[in-house]
C-alpha positions, 0 to 999 in steps of 0.5 A: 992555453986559450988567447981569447975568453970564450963563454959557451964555446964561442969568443967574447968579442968587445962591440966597439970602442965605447965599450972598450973605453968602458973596460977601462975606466972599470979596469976589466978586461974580457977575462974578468968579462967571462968570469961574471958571464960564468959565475954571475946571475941573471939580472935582466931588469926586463925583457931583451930579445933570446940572443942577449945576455944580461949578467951581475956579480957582487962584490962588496956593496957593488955590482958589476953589470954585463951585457952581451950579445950573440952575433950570428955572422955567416962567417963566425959566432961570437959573444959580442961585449954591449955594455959593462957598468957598476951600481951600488947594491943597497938593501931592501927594507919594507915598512910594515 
């Protein structure tokens, strides 16, 4: 059994505690953080560099946003946890 979540063979780690305080208030935890990384699709709103991933899920009438970046330390990589929120999903109706 594996102590930390890991994405694409590298550890999930939380960036600061801003983040952490995030995961909190959306009572998540790093392994609810990789199964959105896994299972989630992407939902970048626009351009971000190639090292940052940007990931949702819905559930109900909610999405669950996921926002990580893979940190190149000399000594370790890990996927670094930038942001994590919640938005409500509305449909989309066009008028013709």
């Amino acid at each position: 059994m594996e102590i930390f979540p890991t994405y694409k063979e590298l550890r999930i780690a939380v960036a600061n505690r801003v983040v952490h305080k995030e995961l909190a208030e959306l009572g998540l935890d790093l392994w609810d953080v990789k199964e959105i990384l896994e299972f989630g699709f992407d939902c970048s709103r626009g351009r971000r560099k190639p090292n940052i991933k940007e990931k949702c899920i819905r559930i109900g009438n909610k999405i669950i946003k996921v926002v990580v970046e893979k940190s190149e330390v000399e000594e370790e990589n890990v996927w670094k946890l930038r942001h994590v929120g919640i938005f409500t999903w509305k449909k989309i109706r066009f008028r013709l």
